[in-house]
C-alpha atoms as an extended CHARMM CRD file, in Angstrom:
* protein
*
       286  EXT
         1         1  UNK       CA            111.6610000000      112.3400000000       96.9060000000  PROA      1               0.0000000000
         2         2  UNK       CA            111.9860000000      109.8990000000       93.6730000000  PROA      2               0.0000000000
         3         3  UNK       CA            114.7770000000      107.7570000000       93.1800000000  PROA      3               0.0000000000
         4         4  UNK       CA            115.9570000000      105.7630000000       90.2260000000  PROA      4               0.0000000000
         5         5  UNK       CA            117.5010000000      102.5860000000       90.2000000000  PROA      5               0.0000000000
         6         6  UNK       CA            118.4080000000      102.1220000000       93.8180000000  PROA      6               0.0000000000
         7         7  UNK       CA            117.9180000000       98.6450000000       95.3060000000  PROA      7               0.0000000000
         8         8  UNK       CA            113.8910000000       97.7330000000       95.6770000000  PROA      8               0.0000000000
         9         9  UNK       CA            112.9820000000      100.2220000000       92.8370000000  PROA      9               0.0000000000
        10        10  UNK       CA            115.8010000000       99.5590000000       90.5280000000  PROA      10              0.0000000000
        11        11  UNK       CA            114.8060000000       95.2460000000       90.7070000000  PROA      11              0.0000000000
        12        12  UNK       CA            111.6170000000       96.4060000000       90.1510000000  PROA      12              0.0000000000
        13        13  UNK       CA            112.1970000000       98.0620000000       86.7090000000  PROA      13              0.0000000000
        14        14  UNK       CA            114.2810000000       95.0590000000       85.6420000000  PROA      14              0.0000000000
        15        15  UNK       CA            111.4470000000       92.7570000000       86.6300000000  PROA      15              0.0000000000
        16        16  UNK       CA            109.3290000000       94.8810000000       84.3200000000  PROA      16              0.0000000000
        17        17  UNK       CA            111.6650000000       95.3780000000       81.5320000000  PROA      17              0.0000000000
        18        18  UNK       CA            112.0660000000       91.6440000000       81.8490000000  PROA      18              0.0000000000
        19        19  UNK       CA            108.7020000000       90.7450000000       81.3500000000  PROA      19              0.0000000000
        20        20  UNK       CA            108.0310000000       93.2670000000       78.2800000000  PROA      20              0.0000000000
        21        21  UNK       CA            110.7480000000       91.9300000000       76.5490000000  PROA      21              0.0000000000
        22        22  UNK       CA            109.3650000000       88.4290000000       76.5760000000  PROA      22              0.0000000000
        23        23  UNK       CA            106.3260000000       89.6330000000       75.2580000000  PROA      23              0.0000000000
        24        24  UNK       CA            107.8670000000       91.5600000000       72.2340000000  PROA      24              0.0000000000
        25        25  UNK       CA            109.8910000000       88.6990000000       71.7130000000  PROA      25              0.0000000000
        26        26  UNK       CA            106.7830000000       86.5510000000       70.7240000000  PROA      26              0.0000000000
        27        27  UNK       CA            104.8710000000       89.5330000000       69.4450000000  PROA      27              0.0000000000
        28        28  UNK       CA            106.1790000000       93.1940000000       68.2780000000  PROA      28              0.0000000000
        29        29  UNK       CA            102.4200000000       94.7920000000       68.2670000000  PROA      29              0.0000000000
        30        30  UNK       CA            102.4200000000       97.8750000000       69.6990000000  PROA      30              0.0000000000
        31        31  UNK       CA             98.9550000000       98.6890000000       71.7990000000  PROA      31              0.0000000000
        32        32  UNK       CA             97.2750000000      101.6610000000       71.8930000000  PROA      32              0.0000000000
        33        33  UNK       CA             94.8520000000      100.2310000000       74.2070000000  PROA      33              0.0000000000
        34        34  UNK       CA             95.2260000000       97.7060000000       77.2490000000  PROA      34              0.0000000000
        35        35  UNK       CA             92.2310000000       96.0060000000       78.4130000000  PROA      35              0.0000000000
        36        36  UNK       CA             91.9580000000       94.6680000000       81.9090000000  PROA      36              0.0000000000
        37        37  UNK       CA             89.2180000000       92.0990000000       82.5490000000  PROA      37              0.0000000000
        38        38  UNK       CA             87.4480000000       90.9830000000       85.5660000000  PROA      38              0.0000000000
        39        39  UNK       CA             85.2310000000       88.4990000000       86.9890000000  PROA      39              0.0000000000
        40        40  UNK       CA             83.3220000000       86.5470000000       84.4320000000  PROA      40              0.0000000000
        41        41  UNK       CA             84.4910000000       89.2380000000       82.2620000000  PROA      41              0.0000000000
        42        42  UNK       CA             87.0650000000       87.3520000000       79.9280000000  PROA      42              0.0000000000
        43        43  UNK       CA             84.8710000000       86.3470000000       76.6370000000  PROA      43              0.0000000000
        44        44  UNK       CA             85.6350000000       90.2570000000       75.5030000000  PROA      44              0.0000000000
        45        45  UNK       CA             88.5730000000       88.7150000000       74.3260000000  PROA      45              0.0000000000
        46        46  UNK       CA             87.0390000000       86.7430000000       72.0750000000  PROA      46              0.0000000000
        47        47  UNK       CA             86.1320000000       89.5780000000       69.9180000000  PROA      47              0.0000000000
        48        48  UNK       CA             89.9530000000       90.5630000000       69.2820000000  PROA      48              0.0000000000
        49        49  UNK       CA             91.8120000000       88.8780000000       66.5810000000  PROA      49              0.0000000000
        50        50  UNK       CA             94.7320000000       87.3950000000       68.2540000000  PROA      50              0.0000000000
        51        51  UNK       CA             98.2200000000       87.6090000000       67.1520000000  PROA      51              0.0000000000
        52        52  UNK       CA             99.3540000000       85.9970000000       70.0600000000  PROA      52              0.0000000000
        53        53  UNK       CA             97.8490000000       84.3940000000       73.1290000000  PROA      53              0.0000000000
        54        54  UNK       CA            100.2730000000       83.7690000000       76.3070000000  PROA      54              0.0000000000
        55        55  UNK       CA             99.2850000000       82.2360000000       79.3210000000  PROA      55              0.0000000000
        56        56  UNK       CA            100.8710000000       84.5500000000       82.4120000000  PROA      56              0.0000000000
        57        57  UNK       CA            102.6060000000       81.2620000000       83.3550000000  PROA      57              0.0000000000
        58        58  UNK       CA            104.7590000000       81.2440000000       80.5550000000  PROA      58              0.0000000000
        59        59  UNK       CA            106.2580000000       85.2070000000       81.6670000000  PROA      59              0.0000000000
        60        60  UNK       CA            109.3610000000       85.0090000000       83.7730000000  PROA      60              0.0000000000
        61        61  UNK       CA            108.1550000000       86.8410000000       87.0860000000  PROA      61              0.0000000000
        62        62  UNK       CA            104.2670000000       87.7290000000       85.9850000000  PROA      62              0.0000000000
        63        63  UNK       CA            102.1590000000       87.0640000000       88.8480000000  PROA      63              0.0000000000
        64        64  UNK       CA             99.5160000000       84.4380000000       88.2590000000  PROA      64              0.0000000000
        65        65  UNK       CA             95.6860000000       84.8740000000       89.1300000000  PROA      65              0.0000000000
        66        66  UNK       CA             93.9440000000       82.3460000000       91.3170000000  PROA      66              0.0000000000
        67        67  UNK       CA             90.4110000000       83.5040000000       91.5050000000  PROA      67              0.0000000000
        68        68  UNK       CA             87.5890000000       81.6270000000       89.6520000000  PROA      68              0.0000000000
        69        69  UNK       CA             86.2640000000       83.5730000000       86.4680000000  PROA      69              0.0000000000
        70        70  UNK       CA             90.0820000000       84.8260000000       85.2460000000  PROA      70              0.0000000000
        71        71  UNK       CA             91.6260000000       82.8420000000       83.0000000000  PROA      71              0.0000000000
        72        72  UNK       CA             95.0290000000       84.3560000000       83.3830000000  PROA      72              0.0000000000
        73        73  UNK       CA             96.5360000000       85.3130000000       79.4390000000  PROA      73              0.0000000000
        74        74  UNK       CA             97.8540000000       87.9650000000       77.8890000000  PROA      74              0.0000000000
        75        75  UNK       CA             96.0060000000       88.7630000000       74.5300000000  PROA      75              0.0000000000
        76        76  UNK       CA             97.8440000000       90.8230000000       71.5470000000  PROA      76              0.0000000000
        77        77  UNK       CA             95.7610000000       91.4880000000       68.5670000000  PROA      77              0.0000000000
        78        78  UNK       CA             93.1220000000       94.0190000000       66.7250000000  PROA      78              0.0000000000
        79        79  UNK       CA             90.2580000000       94.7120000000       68.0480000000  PROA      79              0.0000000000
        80        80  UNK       CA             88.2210000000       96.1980000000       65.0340000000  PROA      80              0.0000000000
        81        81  UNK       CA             92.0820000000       97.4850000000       63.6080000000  PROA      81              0.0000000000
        82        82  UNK       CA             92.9200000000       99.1650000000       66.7020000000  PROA      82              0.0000000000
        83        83  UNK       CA             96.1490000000       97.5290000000       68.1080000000  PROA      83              0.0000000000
        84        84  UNK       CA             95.5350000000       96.2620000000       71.4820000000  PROA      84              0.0000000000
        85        85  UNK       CA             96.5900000000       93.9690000000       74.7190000000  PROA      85              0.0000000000
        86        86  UNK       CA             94.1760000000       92.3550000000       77.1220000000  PROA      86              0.0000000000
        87        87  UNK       CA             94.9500000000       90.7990000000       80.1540000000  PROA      87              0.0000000000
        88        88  UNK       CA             91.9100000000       88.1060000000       80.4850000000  PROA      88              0.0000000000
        89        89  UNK       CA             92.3730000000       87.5300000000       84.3040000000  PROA      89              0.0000000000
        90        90  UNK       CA             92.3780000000       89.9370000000       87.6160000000  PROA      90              0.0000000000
        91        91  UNK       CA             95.0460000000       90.2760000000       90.2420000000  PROA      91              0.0000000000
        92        92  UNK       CA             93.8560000000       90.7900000000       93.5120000000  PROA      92              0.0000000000
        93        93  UNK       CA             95.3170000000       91.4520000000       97.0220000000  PROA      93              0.0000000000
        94        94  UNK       CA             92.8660000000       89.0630000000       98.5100000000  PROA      94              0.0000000000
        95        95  UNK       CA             94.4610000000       86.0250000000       96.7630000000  PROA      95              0.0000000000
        96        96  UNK       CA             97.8710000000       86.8920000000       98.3410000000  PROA      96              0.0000000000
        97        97  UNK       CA             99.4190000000       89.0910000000       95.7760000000  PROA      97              0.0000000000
        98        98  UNK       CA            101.0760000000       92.7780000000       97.1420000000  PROA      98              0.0000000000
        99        99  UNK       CA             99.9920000000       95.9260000000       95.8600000000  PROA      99              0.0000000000
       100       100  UNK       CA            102.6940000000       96.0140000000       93.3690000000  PROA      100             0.0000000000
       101       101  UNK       CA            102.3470000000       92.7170000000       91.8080000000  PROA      101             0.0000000000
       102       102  UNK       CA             98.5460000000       93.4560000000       91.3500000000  PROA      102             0.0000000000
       103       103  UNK       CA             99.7290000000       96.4060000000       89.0890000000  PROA      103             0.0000000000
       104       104  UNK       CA            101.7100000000       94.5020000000       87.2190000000  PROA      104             0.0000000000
       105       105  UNK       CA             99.9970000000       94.5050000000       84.1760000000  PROA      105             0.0000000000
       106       106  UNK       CA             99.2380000000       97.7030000000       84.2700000000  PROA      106             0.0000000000
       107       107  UNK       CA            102.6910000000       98.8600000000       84.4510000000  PROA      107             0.0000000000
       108       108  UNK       CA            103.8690000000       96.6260000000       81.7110000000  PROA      108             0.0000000000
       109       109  UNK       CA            100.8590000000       97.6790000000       79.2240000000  PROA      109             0.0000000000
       110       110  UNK       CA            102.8980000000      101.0920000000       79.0040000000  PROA      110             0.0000000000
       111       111  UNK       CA            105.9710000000       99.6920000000       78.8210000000  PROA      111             0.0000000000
       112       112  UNK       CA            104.5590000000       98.0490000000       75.5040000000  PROA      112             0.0000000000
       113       113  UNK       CA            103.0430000000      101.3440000000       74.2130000000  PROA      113             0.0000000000
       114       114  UNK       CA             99.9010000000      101.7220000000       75.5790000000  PROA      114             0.0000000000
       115       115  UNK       CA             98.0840000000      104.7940000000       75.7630000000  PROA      115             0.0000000000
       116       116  UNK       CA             94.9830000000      103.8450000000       77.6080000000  PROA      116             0.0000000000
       117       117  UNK       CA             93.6250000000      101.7580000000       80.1470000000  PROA      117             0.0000000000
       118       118  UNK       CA             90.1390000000      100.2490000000       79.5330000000  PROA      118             0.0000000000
       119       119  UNK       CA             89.2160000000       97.7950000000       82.8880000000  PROA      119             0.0000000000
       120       120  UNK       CA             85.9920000000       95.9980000000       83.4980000000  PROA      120             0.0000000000
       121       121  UNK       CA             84.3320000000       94.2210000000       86.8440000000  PROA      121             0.0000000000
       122       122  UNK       CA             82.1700000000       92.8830000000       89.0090000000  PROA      122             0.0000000000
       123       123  UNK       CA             80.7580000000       94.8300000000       92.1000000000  PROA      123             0.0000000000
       124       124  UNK       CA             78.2760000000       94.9590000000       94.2270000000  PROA      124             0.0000000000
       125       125  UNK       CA             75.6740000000       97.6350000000       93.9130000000  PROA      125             0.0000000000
       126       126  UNK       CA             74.7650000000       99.9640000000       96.9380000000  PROA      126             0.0000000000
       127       127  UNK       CA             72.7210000000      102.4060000000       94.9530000000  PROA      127             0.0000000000
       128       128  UNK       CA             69.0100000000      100.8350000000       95.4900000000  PROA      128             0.0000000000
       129       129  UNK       CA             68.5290000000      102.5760000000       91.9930000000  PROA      129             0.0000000000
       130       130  UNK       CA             71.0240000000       99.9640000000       90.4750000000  PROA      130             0.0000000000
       131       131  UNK       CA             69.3900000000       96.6640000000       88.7210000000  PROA      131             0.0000000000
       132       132  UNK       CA             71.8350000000       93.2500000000       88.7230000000  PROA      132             0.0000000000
       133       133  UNK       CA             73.3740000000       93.2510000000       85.9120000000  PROA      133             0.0000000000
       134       134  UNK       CA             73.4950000000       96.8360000000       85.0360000000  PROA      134             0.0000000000
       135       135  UNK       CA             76.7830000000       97.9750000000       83.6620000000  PROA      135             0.0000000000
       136       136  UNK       CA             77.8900000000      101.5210000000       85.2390000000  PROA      136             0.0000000000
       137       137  UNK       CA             81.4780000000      103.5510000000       84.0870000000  PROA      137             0.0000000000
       138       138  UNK       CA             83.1600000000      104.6960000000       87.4530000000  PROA      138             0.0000000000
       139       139  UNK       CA             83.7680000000      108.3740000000       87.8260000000  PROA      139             0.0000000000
       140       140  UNK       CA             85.4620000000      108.5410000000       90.9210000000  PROA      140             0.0000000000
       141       141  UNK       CA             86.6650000000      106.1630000000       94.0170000000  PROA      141             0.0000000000
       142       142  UNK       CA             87.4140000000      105.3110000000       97.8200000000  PROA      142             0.0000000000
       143       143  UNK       CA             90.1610000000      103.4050000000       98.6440000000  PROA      143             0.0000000000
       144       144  UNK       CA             89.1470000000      101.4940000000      101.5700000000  PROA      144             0.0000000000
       145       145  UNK       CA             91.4930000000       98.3780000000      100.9400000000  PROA      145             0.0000000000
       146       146  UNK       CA             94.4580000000       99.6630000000      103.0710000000  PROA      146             0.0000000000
       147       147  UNK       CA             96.8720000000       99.3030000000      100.6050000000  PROA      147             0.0000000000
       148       148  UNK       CA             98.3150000000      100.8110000000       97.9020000000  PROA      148             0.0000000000
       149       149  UNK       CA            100.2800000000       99.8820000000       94.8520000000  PROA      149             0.0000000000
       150       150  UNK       CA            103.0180000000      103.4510000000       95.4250000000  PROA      150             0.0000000000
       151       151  UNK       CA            103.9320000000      101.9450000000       98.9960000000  PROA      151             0.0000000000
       152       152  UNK       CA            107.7300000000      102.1890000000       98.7180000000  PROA      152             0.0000000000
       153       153  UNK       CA            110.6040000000      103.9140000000       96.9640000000  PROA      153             0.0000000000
       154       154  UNK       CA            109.5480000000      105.3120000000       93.8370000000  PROA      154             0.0000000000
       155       155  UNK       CA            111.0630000000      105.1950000000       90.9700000000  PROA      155             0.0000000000
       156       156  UNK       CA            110.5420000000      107.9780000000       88.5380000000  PROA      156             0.0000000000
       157       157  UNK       CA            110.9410000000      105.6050000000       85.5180000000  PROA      157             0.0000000000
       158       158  UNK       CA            107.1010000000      104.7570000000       86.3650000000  PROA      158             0.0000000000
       159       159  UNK       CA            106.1730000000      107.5920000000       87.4680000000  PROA      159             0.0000000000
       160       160  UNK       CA            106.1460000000      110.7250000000       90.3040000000  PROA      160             0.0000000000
       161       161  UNK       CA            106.3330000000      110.5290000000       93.9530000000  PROA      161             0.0000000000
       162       162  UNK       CA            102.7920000000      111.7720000000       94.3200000000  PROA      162             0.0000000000
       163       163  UNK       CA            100.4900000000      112.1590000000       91.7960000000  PROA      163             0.0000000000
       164       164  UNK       CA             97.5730000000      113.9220000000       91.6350000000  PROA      164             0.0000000000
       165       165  UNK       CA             94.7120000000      111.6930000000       91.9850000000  PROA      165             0.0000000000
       166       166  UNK       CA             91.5890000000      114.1220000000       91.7150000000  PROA      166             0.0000000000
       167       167  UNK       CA             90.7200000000      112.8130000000       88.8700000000  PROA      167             0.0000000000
       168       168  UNK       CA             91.7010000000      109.0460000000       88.1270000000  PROA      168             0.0000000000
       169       169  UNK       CA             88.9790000000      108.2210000000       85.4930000000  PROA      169             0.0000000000
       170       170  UNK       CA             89.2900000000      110.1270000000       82.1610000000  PROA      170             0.0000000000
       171       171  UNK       CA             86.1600000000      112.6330000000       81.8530000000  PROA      171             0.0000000000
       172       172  UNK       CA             86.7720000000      112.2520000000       77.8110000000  PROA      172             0.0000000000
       173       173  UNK       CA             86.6280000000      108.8640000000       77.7420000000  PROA      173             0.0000000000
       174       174  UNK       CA             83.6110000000      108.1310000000       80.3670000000  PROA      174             0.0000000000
       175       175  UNK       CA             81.7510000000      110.5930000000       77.8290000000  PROA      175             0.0000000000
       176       176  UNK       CA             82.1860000000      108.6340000000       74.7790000000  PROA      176             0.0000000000
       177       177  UNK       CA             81.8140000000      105.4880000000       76.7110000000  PROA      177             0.0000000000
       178       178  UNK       CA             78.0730000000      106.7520000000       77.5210000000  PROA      178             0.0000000000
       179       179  UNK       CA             77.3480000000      108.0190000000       74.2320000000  PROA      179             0.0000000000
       180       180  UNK       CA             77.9550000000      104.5480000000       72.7620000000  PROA      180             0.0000000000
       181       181  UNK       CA             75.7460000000      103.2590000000       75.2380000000  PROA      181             0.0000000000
       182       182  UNK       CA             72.7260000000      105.7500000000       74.6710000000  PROA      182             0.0000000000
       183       183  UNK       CA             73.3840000000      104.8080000000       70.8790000000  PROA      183             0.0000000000
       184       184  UNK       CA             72.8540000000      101.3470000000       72.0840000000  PROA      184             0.0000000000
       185       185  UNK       CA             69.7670000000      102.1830000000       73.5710000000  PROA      185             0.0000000000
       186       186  UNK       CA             70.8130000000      101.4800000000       77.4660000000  PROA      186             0.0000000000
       187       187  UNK       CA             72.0630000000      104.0740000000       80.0100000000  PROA      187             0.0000000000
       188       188  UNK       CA             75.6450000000      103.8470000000       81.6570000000  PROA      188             0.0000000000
       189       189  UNK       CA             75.3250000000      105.2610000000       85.0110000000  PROA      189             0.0000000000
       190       190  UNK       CA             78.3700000000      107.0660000000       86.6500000000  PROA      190             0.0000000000
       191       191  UNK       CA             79.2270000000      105.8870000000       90.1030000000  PROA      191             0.0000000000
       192       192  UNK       CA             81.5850000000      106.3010000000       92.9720000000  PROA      192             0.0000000000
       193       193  UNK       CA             83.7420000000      102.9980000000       93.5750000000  PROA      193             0.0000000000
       194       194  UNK       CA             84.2210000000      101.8550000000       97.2340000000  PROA      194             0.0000000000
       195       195  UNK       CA             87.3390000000       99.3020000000       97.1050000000  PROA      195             0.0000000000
       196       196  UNK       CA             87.8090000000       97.0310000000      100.1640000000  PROA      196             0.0000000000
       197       197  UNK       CA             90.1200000000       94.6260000000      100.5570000000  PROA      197             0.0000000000
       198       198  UNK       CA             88.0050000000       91.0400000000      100.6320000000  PROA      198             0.0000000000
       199       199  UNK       CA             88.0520000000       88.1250000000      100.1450000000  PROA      199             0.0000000000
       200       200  UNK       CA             84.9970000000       88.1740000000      102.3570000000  PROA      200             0.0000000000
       201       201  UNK       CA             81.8790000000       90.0150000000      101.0270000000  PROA      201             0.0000000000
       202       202  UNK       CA             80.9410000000       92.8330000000      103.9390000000  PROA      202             0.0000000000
       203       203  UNK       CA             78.4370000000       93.2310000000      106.9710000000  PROA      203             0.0000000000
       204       204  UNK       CA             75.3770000000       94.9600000000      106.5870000000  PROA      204             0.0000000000
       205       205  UNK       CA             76.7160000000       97.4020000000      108.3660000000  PROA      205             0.0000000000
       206       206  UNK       CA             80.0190000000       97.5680000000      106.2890000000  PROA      206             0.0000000000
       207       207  UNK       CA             77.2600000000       98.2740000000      103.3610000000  PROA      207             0.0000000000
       208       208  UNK       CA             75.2340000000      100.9500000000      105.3960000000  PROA      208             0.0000000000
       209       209  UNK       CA             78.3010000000      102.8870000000      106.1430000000  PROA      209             0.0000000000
       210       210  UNK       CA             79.9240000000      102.5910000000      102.5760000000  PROA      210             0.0000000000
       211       211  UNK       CA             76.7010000000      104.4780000000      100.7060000000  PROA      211             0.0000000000
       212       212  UNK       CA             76.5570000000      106.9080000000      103.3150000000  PROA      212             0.0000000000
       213       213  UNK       CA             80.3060000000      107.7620000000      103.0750000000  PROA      213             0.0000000000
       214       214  UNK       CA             79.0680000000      108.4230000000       99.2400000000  PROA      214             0.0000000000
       215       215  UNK       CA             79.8160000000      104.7740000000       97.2950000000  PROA      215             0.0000000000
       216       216  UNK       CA             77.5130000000      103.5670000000       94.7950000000  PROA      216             0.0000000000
       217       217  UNK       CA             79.2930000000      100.2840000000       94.2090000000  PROA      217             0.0000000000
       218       218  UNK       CA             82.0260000000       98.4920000000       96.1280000000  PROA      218             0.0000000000
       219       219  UNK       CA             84.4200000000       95.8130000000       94.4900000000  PROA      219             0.0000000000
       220       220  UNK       CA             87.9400000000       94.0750000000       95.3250000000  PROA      220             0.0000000000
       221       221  UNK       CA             89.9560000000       95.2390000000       92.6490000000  PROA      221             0.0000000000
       222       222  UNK       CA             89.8560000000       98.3560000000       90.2200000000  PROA      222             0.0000000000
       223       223  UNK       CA             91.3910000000      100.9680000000       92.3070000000  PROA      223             0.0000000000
       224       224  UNK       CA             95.0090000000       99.7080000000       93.3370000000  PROA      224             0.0000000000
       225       225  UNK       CA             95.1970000000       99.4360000000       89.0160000000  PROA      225             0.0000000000
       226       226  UNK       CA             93.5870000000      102.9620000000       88.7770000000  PROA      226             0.0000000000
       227       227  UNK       CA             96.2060000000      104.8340000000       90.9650000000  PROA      227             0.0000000000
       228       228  UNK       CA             99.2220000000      102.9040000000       89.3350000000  PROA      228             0.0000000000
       229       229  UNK       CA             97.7810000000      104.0020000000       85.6270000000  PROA      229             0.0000000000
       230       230  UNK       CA             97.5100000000      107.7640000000       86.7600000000  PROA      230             0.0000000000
       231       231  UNK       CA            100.8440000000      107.1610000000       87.8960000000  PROA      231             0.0000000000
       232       232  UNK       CA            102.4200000000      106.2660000000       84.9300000000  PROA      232             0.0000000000
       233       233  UNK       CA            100.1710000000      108.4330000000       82.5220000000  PROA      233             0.0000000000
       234       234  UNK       CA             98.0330000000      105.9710000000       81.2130000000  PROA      234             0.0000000000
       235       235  UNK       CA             94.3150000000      107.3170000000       80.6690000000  PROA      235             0.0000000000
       236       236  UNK       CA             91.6520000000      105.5100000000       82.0940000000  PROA      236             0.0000000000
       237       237  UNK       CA             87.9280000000      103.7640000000       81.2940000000  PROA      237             0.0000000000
       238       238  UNK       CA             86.7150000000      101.4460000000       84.2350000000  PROA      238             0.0000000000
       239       239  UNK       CA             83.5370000000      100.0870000000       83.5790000000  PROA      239             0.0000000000
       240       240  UNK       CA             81.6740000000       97.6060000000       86.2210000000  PROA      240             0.0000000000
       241       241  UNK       CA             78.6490000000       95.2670000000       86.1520000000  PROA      241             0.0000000000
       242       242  UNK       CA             76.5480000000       95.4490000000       88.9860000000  PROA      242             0.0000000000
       243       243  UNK       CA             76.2400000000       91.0210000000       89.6960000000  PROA      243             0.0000000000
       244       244  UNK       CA             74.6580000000       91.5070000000       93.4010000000  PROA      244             0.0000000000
       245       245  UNK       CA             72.6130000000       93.7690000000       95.4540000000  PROA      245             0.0000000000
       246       246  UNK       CA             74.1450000000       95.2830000000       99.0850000000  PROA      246             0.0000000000
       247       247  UNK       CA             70.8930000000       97.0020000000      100.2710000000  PROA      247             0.0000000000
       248       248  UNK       CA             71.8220000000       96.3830000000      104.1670000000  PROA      248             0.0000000000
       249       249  UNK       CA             68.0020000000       96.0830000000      104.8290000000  PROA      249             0.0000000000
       250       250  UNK       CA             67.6830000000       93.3660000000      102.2090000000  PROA      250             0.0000000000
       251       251  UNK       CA             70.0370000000       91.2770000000      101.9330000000  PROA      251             0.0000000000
       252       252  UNK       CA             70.0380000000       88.0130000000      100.7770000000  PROA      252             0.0000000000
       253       253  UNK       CA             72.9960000000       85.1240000000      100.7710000000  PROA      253             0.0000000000
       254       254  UNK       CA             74.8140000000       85.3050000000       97.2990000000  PROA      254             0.0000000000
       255       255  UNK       CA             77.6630000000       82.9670000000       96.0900000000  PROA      255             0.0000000000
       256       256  UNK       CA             80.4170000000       83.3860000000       93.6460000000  PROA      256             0.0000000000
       257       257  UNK       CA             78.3800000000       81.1680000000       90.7690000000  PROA      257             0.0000000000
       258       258  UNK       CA             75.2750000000       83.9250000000       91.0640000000  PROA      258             0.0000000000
       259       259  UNK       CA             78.0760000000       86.2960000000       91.1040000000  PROA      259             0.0000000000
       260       260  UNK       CA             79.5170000000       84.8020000000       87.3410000000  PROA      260             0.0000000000
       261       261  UNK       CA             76.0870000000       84.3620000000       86.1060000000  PROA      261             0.0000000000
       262       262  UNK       CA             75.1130000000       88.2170000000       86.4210000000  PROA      262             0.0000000000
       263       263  UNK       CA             78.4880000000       89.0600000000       84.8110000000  PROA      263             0.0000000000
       264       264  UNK       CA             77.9100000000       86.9380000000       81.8180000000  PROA      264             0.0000000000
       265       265  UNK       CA             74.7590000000       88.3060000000       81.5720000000  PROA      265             0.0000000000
       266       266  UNK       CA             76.0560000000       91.6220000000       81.3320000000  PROA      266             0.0000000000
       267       267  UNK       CA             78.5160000000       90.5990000000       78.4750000000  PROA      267             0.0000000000
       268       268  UNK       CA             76.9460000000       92.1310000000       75.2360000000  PROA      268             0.0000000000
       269       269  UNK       CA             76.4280000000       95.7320000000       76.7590000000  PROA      269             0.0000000000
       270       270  UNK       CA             80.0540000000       95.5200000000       77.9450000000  PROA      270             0.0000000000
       271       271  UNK       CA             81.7240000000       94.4010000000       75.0670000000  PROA      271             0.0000000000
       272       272  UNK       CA             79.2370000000       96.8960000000       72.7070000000  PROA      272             0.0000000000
       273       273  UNK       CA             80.6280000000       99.8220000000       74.7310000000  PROA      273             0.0000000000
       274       274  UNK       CA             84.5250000000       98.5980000000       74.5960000000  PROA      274             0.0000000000
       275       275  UNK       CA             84.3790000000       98.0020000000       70.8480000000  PROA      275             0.0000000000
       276       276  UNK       CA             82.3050000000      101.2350000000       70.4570000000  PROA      276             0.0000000000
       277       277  UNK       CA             84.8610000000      102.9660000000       71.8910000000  PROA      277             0.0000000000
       278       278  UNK       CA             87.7390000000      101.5290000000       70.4850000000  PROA      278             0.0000000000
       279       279  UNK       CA             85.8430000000      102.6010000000       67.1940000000  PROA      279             0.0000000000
       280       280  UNK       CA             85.8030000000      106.2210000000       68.2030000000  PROA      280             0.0000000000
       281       281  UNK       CA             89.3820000000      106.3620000000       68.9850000000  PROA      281             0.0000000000
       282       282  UNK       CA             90.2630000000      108.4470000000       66.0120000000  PROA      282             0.0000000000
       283       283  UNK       CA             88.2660000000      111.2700000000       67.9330000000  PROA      283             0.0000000000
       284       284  UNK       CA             89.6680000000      111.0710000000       71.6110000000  PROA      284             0.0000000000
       285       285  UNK       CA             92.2330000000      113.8980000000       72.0480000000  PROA      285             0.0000000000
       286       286  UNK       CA             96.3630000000      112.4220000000       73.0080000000  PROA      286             0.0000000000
């Protein structure tokens, strides 16, 4: 059943409203295109002309990010003339959040006027094929975290009561995405997503299960912000850099400075297929 603005569901569309109206009241861009960055991920900003640049402190009610490697604004600008908004900085479960605050900016990227939902981030890679520092676009997903962001009452403002899920990212925009990269003269691998809850990374045997169950990668975000974006229409991109191996049979200690290092390293190819994209936007049917 949906509902509309009883109790839980009705605060939460206030809370939302709340927080886009603070943003148009600084800024009255309208985005086509939200970007969501991860882990070591954030410099892609630096490519967009800023309008306006607001630190998620300075929103009444947006939900702040803790982990190392997000810097935690809110970006409105161009990015090579197409309007856009990019939230530099991850939410994640792990770090305390709910389901529903990790969404956040999701949800309030279409309440600006967004269209589509580009995310980047960091994952480990279970495919032995994978190389650190590969980037890879996801074409599917397991949501192993326990959680997710629909929990609740719904309210049909956002979206409906169950939507259809077989097909979270969009097969249009993965396409383009890897024709930029061939263009660029580097290969963007599809791959299945495996999203667990962390903070801690897994067992060997966590690993061995997870690729046979059919995951190439496995991260702590991505997937809580893919469901709410299919929820509310928004058409999604999720791209991923592969920053350490999980081959259970050899595995070696890795720490969260390794883990930034690969990402950076993975910044040109990442940030040549986003803008290549966002070029080809003219051609990517509404």
């Amino acid at each position: 059943m949906s509902t509309r603005g009883d109790g839980e569901g009705d605060q939460q569309w206030q809370d939302l409203c709340r927080l886009r109206d603070a943003v148009q009241s600084r800024c009255d861009l309208i985005p086509r295109v939200a970007i969501l960055l991860g882990t070591g991920l954030g410099a892609v900003a630096a490519a967009i002309a800023a309008s306006q640049i607001i630190p998620y402190a300075d929103l009444p009610g947006m939900p702040c990010s803790s982990a190392e490697g997000h810097a935690g604004e809110l970006i409105l600008g161009q990015l090579d003339g197409v309007p856009v908004v990019a939230f530099s900085g991850r939410l994640h479960c792990y770090e305390g959040h709910s389901p529903q605050a990790v969404v956040v900016p999701v949800r309030l990227a279409k309440l600006l006027g967004a269209e589509i939902l580009i995310m980047g981030s960091a994952v480990g890679g279970l495919d032995p094929r994978h190389q650190l520092g590969q980037v890879v676009v996801l074409d599917d997903h397991i949501n192993f975290m326990g959680v997710n962001p629909l929990i609740g009452p719904n309210d049909d403002r956002l979206g409906p009561r169950w939507p259809d899920m077989i097909a979270p990212y969009d097969a249009q925009l993965r396409h383009l995405a890897q024709e930029v990269a061939l263009a660029a003269d580097f290969t963007l691998s599809p791959a299945v997503y495996a999203a667990v809850l962390g903070p801690n990374l897994e067992t060997r045997a966590e690993y061995r299960m997870l690729r046979r169950l059919g995951a190439d990668v496995v991260g702590m975000s991505t997937v809580p912000e893919a469901i709410a974006a299919v929820h509310c229409g928004l058409r999604t991109l999720a791209l991923a850099v592969v920053t350490d191996r999980c081959l259970p049979d050899a595995l070696e200690p890795v720490n969260i400075q390794q883990i930034l290092s690969a990402a950076a390293g993975a910044e040109p190819q990442l940030t040549t297929i986003i803008r290549g994209l966002i070029a080809r936007l003219e051609g990517v049917s509404k």
